[in-house]
C-alpha positions in Angstrom: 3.2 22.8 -8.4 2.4 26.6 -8.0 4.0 29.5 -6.9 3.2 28.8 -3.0 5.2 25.2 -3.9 1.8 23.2 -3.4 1.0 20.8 -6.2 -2.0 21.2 -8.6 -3.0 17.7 -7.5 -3.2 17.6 -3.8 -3.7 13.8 -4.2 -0.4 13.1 -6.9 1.8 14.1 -4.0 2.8 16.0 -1.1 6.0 17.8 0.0 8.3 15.4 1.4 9.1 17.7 4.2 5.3 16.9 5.4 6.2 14.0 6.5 3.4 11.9 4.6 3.6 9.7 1.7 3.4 10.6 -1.5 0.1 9.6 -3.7 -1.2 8.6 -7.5 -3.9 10.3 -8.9 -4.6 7.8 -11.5 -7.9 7.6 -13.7 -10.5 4.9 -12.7 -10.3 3.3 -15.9 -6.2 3.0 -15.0 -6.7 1.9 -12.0 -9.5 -0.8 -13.4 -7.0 -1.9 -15.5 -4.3 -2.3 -13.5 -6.6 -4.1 -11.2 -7.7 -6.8 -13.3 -4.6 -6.8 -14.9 -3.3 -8.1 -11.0 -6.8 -10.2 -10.7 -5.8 -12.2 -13.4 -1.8 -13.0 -12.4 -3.2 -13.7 -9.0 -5.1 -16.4 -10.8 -2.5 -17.1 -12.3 -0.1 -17.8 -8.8 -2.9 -19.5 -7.5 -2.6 -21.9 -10.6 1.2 -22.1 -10.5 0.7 -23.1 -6.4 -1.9 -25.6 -7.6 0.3 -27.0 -10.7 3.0 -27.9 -7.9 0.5 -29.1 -5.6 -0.2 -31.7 -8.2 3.6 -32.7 -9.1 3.0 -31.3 -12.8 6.1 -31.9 -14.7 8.8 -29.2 -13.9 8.9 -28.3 -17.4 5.2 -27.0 -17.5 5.5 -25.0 -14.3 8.2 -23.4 -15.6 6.0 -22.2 -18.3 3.0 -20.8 -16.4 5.7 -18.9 -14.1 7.3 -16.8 -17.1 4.1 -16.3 -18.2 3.3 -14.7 -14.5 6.1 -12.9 -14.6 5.8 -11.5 -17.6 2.2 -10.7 -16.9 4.0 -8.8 -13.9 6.1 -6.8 -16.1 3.4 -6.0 -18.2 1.7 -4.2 -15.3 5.2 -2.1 -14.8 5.5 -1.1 -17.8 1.5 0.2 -18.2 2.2 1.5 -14.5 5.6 3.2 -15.5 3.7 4.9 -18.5 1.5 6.8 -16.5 3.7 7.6 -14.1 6.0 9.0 -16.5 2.6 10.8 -18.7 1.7 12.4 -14.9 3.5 12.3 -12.0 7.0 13.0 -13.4 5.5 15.3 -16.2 4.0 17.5 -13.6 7.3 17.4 -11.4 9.4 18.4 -14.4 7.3 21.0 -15.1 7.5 22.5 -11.5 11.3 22.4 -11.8 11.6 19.2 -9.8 14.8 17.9 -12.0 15.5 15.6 -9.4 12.6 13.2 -10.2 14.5 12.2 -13.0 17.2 10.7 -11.1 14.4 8.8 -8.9 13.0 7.5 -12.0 16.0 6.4 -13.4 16.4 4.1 -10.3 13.1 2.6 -10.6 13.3 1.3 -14.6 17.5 0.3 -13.8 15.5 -2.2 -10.9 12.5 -3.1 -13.6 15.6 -4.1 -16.3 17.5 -6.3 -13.8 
């Protein structure tokens, strides 16, 4: 943020008294990333729905979900770690302290 109180990065986000939502500005090679990450556990859903479909043993299921979710959380936490290298760097270095307490929020809901 400058002087005037407008962010370097009109696309990272915009003054919540705008009114308008507030915005990334990821790489493309994140955001590839992120996306096949979220290709691949939508693959794996799809499986899951089919395994059930089937009447797979429970047990098996079971499996293939944990390993969805954690494909999930491994999305969070690559998603958290830029966030935190950008969005809440940039903040903290405009004097916006108070990002801290919004990001403290999100990982206490990632950890439940």
């Amino acid at each position: 943020m400058d002087e005037a109180g407008n962010f370097s990065c009109p696309d990272c986000r915009v003054p919540e008294d705008d009114g308008e939502k507030r915005k990334s500005h990821h790489s493309e090679k994140t955001i590839n990333e992120l996306s096949a990450r979220l290709n691949r556990i939508e693959g794996q859903i799809r499986g899951i729905r089919g395994m059930i479909e089937r009447h797979v043993y429970c047990d098996d299921v079971l499996n293939q979900i944990a390993a969805a979710q954690s494909a999930l959380y491994g999305v969070a936490k690559l998603l958290l770690e830029k966030h935190m290298k950008s969005c809440i760097k940039e903040q903290l270095a405009a004097g916006r302290e108070e990002v801290i307490d919004e990001v403290l929020k999100t990982v206490f809901k990632l950890m439940r």
